[in-house]
MARMIKOL-311570 format. One record per atom (N, C-alpha, C, O): atom name; residue number from 0; x negated, y negated, z negated. Coordinates in nm, 3 decimals. Layout:
// residues N
+------+------+---------+---------+---------+
| name | resi |      xx |      yy |      zz |
+------+------+---------+---------+---------+
|   CA |  NUM |       X |       Y |       Z |
...
+------+------+---------+---------+---------+
This chain:
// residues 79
+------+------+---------+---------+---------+
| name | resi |      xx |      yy |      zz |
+------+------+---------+---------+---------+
|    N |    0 |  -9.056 | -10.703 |  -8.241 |
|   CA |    0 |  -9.200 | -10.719 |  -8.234 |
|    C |    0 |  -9.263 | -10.688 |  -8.369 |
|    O |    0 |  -9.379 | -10.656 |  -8.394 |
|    N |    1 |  -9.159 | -10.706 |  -8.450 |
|   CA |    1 |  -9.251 | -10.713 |  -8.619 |
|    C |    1 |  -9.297 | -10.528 |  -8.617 |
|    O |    1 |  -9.403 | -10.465 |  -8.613 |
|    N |    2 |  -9.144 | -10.491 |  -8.621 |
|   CA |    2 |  -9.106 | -10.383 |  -8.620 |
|    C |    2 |  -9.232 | -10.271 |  -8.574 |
|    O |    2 |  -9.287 | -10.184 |  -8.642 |
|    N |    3 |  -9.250 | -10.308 |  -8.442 |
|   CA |    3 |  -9.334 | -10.217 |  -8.352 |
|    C |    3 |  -9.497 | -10.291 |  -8.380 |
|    O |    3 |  -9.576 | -10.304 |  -8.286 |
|    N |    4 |  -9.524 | -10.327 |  -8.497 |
|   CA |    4 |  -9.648 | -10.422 |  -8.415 |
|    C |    4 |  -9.759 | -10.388 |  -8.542 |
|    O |    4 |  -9.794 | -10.500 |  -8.580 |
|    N |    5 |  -9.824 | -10.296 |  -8.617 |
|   CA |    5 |  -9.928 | -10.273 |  -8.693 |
|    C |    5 |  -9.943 | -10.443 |  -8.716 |
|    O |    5 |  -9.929 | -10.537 |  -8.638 |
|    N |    6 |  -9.977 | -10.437 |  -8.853 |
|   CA |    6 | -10.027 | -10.594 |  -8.892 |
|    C |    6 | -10.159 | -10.618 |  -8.854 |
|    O |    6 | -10.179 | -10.727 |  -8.800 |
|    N |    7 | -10.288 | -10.515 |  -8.877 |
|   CA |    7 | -10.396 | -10.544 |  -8.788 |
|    C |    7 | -10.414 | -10.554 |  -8.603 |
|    O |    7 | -10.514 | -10.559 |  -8.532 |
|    N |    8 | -10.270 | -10.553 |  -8.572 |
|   CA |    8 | -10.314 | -10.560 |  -8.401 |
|    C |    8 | -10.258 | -10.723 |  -8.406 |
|    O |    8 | -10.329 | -10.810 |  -8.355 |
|    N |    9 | -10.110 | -10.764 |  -8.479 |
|   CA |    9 | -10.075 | -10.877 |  -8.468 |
|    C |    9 | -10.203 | -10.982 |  -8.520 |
|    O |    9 | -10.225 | -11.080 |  -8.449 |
|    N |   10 | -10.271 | -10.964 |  -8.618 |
|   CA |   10 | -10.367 | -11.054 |  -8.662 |
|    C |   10 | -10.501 | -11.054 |  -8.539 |
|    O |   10 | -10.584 | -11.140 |  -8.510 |
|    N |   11 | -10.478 | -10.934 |  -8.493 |
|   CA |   11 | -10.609 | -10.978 |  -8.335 |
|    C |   11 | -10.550 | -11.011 |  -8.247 |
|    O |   11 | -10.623 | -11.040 |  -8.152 |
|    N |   12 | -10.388 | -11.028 |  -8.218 |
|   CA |   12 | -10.327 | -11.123 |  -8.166 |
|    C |   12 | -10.378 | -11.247 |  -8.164 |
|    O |   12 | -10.447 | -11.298 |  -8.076 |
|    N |   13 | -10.326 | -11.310 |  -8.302 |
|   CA |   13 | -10.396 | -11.451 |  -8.330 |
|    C |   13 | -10.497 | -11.492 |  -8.333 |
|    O |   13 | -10.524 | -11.609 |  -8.307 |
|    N |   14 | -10.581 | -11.398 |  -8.366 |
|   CA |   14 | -10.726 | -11.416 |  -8.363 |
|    C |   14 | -10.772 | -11.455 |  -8.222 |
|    O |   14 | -10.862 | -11.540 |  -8.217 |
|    N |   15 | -10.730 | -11.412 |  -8.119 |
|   CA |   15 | -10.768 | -11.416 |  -7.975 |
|    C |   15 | -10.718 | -11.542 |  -7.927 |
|    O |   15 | -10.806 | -11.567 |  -7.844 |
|    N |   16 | -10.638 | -11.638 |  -7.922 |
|   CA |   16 | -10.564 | -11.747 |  -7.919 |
|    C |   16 | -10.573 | -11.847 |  -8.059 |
|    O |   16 | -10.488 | -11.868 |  -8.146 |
|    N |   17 | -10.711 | -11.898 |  -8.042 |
|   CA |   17 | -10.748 | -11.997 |  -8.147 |
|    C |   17 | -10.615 | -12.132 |  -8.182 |
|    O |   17 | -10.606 | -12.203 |  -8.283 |
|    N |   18 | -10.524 | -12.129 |  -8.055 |
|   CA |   18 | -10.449 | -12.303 |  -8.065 |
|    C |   18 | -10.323 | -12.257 |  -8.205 |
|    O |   18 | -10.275 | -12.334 |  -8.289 |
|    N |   19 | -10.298 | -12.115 |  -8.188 |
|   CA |   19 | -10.227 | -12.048 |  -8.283 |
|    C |   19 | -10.254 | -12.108 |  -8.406 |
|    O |   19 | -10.161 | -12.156 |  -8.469 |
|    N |   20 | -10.376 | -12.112 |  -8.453 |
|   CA |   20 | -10.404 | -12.172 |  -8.621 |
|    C |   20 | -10.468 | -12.279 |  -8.653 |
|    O |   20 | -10.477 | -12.344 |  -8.758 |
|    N |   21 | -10.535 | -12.295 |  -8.490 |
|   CA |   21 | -10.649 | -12.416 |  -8.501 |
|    C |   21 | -10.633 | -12.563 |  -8.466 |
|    O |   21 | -10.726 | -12.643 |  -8.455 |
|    N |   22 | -10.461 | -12.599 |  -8.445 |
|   CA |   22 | -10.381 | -12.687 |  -8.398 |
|    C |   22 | -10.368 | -12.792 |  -8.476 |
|    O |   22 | -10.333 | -12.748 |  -8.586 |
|    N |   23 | -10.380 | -12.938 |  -8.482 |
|   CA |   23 | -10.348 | -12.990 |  -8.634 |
|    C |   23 | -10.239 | -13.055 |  -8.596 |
|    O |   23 | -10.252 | -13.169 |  -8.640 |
|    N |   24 | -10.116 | -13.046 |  -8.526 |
|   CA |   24 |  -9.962 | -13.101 |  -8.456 |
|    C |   24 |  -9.926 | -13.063 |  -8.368 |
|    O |   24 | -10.007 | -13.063 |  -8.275 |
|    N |   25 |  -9.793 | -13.009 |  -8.344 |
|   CA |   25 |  -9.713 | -12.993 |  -8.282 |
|    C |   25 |  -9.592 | -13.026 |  -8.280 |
|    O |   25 |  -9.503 | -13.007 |  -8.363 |
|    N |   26 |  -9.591 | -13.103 |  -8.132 |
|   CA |   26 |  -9.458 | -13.191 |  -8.110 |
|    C |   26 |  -9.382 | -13.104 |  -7.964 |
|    O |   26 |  -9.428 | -13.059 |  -7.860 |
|    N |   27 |  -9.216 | -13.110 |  -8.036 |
|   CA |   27 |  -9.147 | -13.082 |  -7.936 |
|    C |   27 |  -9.153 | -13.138 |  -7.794 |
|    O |   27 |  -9.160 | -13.260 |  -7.778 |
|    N |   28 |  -9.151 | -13.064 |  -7.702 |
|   CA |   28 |  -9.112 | -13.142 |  -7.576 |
|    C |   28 |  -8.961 | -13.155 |  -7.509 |
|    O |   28 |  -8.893 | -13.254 |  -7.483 |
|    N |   29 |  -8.940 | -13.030 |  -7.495 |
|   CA |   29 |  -8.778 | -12.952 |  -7.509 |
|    C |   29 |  -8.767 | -12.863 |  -7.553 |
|    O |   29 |  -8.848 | -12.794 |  -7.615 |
|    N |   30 |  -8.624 | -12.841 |  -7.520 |
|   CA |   30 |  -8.521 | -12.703 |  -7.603 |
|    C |   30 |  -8.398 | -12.681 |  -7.521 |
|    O |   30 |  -8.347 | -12.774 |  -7.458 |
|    N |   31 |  -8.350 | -12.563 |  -7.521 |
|   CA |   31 |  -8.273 | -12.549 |  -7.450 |
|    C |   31 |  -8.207 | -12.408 |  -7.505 |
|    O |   31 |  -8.257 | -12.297 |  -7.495 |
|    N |   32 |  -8.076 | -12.442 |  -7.569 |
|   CA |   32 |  -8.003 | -12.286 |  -7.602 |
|    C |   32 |  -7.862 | -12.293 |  -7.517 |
|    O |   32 |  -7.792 | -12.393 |  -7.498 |
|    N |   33 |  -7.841 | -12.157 |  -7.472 |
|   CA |   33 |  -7.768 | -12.110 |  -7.389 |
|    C |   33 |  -7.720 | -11.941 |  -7.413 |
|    O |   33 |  -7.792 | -11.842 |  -7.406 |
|    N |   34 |  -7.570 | -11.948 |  -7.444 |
|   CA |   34 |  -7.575 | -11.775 |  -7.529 |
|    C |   34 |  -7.648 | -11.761 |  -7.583 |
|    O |   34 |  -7.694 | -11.860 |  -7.640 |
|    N |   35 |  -7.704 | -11.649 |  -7.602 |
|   CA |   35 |  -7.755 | -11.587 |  -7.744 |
|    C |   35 |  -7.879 | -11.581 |  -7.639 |
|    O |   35 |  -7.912 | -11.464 |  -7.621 |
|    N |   36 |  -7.959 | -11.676 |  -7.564 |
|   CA |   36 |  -8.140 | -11.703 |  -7.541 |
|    C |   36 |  -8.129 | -11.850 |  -7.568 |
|    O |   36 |  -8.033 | -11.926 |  -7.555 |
|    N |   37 |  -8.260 | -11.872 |  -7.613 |
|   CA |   37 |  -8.351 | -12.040 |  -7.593 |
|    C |   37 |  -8.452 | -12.054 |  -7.548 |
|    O |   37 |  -8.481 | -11.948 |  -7.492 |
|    N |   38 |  -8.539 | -12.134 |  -7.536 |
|   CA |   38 |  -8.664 | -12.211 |  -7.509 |
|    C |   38 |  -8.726 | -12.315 |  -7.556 |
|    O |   38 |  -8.674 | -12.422 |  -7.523 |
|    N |   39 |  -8.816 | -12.322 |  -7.621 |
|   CA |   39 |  -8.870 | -12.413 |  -7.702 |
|    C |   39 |  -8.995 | -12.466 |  -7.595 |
|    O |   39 |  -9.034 | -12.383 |  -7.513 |
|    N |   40 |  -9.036 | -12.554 |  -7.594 |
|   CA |   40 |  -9.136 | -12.680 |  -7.549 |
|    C |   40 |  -9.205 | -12.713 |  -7.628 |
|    O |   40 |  -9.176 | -12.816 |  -7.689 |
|    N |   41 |  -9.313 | -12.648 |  -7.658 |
|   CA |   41 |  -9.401 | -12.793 |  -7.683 |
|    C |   41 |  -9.567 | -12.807 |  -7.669 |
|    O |   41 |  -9.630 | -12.756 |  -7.577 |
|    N |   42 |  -9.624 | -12.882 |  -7.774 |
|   CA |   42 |  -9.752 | -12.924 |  -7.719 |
|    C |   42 |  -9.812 | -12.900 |  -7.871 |
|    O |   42 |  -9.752 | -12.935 |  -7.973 |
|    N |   43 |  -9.983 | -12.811 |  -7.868 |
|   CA |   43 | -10.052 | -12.842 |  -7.982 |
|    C |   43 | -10.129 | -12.874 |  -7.985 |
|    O |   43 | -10.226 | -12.819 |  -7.934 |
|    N |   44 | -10.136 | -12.991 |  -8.052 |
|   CA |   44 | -10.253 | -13.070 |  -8.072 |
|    C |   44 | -10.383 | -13.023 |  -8.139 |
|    O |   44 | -10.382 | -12.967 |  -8.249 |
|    N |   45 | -10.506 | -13.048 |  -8.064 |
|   CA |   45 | -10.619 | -12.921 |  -8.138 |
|    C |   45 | -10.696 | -13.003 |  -8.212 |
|    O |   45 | -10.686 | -13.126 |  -8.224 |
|    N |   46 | -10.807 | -12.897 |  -8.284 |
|   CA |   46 | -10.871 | -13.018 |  -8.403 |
|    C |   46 | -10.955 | -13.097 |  -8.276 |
|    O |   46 | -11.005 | -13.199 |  -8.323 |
|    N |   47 | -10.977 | -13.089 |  -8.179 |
|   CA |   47 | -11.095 | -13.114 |  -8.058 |
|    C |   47 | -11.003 | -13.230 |  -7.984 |
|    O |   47 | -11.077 | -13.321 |  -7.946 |
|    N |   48 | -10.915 | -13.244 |  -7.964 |
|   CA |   48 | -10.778 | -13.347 |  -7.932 |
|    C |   48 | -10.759 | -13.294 |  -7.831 |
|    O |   48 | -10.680 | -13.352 |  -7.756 |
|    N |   49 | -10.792 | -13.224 |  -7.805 |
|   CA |   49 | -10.717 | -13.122 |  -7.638 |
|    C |   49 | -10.579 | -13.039 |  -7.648 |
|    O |   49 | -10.570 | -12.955 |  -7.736 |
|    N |   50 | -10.459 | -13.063 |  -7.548 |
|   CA |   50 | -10.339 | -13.019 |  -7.570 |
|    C |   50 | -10.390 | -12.888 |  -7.512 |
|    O |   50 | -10.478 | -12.867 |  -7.429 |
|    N |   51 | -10.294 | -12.792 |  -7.591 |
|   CA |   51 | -10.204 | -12.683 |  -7.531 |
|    C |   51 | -10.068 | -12.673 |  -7.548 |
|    O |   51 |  -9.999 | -12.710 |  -7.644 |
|    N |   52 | -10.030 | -12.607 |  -7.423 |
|   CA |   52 |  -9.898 | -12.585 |  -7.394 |
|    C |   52 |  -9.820 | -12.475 |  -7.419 |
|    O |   52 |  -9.850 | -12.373 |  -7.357 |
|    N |   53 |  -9.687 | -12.468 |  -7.527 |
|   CA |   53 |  -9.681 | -12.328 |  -7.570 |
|    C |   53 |  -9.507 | -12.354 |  -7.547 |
|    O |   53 |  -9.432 | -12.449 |  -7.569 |
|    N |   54 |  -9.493 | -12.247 |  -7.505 |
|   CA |   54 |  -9.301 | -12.196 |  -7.468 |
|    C |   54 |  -9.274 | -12.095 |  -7.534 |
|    O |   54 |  -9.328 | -11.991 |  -7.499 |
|    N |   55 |  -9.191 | -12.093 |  -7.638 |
|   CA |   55 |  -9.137 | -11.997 |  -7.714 |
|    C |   55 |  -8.982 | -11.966 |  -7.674 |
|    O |   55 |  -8.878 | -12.030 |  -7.688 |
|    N |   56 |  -9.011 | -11.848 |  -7.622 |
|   CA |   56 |  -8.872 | -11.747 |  -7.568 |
|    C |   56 |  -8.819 | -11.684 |  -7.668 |
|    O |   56 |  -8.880 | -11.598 |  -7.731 |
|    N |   57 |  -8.690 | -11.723 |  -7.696 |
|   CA |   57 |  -8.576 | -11.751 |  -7.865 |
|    C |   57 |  -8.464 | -11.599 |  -7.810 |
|    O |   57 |  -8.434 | -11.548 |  -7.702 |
|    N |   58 |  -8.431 | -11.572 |  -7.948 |
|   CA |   58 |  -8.330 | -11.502 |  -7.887 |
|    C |   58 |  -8.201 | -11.486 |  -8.042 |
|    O |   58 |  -8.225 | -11.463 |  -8.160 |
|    N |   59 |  -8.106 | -11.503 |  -7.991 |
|   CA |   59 |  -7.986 | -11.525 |  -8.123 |
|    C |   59 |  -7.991 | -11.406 |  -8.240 |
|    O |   59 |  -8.014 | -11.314 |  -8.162 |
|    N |   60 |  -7.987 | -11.364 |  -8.326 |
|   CA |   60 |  -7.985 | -11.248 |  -8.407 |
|    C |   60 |  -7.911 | -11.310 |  -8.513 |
|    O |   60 |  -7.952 | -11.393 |  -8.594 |
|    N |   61 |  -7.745 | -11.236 |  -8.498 |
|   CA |   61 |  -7.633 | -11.312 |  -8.637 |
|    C |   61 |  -7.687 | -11.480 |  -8.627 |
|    O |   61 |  -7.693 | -11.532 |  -8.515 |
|    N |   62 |  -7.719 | -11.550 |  -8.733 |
|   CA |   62 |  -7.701 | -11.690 |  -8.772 |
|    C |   62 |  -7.854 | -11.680 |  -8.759 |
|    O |   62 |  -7.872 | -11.757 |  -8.853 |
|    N |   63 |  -7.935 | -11.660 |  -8.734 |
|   CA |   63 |  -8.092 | -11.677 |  -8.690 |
|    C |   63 |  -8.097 | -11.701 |  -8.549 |
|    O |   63 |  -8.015 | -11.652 |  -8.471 |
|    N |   64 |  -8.203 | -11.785 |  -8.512 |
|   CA |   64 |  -8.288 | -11.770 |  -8.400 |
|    C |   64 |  -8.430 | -11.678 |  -8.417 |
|    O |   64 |  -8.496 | -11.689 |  -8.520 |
|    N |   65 |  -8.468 | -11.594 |  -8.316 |
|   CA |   65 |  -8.595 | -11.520 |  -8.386 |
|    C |   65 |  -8.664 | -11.566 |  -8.237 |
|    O |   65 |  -8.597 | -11.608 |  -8.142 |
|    N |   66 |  -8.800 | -11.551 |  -8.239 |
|   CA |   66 |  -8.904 | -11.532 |  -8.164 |
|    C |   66 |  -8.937 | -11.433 |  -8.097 |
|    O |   66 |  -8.976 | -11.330 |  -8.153 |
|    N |   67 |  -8.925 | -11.445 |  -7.935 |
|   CA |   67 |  -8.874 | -11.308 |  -7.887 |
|    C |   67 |  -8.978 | -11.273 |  -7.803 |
|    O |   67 |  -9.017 | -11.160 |  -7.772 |
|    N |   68 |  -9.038 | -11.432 |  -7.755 |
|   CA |   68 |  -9.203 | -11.394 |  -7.712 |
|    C |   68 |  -9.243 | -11.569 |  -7.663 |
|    O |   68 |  -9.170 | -11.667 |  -7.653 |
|    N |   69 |  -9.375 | -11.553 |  -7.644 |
|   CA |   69 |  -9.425 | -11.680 |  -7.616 |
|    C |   69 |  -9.544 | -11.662 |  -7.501 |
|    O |   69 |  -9.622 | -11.574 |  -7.468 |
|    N |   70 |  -9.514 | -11.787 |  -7.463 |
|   CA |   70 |  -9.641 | -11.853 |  -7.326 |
|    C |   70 |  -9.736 | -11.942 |  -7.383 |
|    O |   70 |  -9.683 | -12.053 |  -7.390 |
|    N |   71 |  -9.877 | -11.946 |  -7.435 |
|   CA |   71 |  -9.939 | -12.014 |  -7.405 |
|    C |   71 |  -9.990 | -12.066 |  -7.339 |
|    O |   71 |  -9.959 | -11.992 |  -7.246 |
|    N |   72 | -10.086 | -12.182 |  -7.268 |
|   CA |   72 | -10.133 | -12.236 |  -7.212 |
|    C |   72 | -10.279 | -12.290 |  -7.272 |
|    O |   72 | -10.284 | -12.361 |  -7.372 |
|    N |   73 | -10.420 | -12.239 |  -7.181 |
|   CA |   73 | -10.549 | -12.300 |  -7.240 |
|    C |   73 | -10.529 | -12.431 |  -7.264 |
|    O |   73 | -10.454 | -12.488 |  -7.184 |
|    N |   74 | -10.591 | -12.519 |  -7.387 |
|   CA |   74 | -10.607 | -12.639 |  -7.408 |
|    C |   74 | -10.703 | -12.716 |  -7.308 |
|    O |   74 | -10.813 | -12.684 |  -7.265 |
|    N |   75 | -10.601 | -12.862 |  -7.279 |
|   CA |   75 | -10.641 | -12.931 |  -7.128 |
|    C |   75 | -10.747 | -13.042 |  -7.237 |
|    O |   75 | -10.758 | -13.034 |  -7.359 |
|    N |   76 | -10.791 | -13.108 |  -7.174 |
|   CA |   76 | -10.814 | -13.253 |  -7.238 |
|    C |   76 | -10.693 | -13.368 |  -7.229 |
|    O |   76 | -10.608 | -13.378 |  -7.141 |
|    N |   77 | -10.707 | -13.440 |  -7.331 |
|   CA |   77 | -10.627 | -13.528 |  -7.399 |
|    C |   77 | -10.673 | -13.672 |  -7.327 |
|    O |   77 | -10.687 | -13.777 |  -7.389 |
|    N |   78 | -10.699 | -13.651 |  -7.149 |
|   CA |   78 | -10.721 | -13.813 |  -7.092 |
|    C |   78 | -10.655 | -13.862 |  -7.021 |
|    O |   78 | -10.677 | -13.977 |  -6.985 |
+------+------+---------+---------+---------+
């Protein structure tokens, strides 16, 4: 992804998905590694207190885990 990805398209990436920078915690929910894939769980807490839900799809590279893609989820309310 780094590889293929102009740094001005990745930054309107983020830009478009505010929970990306605008989060003030994130707590695991789960994890799960299996061969060389994982899955990460969790929840970010926004400055507004509304969760979003984000799944990060892992993938083994030598002694790294890298980031191979992710699911967000719009921020719900926190009631």
């Amino acid at each position: 992804f780094r590889a293929s990805t102009p740094l001005p398209a990745f930054q309107k990436f983020v830009q478009a998905y505010p929970a990306l920078t605008k989060h003030t915690n994130f707590s695991m929910v789960e994890r799960s590694f299996e061969g060389g894939e994982g899955r990460v769980i969790g929840h970010l807490l926004m400055q507004d207190k509304k969760i979003a839900r984000i799944e990060f799809i892992m993938i083994e590279d030598g002694d790294n885990w890298k980031i191979q893609g992710l699911e967000l989820k719009a921020p719900e309310s926190n009631d």
